[in-house]
N, C-alpha and C positions, 0 to 999 in steps of 0.2 A: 539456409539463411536464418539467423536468431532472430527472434520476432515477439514482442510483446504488444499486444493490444489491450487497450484497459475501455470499462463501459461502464455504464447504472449512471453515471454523473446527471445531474437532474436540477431544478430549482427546487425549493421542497422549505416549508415552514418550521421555523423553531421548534423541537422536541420531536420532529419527527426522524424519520428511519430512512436511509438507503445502502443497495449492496453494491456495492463495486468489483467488479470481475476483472481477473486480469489474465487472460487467455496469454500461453506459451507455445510458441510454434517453433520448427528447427533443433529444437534439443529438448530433454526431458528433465520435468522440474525434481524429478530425484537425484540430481546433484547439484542443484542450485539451491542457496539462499535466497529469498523472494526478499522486497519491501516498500511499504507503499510509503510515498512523500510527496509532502502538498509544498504548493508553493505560492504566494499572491507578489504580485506586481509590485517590484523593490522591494523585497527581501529573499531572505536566501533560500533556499530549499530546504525543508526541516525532513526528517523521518520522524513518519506519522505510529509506523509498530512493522516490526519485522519478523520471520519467521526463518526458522531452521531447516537447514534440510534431510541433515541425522537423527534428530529428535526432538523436533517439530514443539523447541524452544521458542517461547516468542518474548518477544520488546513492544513496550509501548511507552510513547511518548506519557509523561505527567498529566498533559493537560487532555490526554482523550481514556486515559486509564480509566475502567469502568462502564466505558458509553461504546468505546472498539472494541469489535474482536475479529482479528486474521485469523484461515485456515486454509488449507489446501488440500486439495483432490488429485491426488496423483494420478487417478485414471483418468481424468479429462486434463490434465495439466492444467489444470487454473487454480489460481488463486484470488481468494475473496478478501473484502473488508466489509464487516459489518458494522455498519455506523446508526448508534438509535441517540437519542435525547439529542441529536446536533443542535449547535446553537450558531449564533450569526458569524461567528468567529472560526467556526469551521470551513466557512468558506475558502475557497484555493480551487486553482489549480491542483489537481490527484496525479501522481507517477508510480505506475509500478515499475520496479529496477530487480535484476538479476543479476547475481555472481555468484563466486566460489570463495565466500566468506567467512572467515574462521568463527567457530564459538563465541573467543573472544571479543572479537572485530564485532560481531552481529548484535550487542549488547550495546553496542555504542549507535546502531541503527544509520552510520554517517551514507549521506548521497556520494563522496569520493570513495569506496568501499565497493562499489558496483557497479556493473560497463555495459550493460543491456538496459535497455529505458524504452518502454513505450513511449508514444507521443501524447497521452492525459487528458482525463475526460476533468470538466467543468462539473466543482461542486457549490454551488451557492442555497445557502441557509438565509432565508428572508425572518428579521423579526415583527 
């Protein structure tokens, strides 16, 4: 059974740092494309940065460009986000989603793009 679990989700103050873990159970993340995407209450689900699974290509969103960075560990099958300088606005709902996402596709970071989804850990940035 395909299984994503995601964790680190935390309250945590302006400019501080959390990692987000996204453990893969059932299949192995060397044919998957990973990607995390948050979501708040009435709006749509955005991709936050995503990562490749050939050549460990990544995406990110504009607005966390510089402050994230995804990476993954193929021997523990997880994959991280590292999130520093967060601000209030980073708050959301966090998703990690897996598929078998073209290069192309994976540039575009879309949540319809992916068919394995954890169920999301709570990120809240207090200012």
């Amino acid at each position: 059974q395909v299984q994503l679990v995601e964790s680190g989700g935390d309250l945590v103050q302006a400019g501080g740092s959390l990692r987000l873990s996204c453990a893969a159970s059932g299949f192995t993340l060397d044919y998957y494309a990973i990607g995390w995407f948050r979501q708040v209450p009435g709006k749509e689900r955005e991709g936050v940065s995503c990562i490749s699974v050939t050549d460990g290509t990544t995406y990110y969103a504009d607005s966390v460009k510089g402050r994230f960075t995804i990476s993954r560990d193929n021997s523990k099958n997880t994959v991280y986000l590292q999130m520093n300088s967060l601000k209030p606005e980073d708050t959301a709902g966090y998703y990690c989603a897996g598929g078998r996402v073209s290069p192309l596709l994976l540039r575009l970071c879309r949540p319809t793009d992916f068919n394995s989804w954890g169920q999301g850990t709570q990120v809240t940035v207090s200012s």
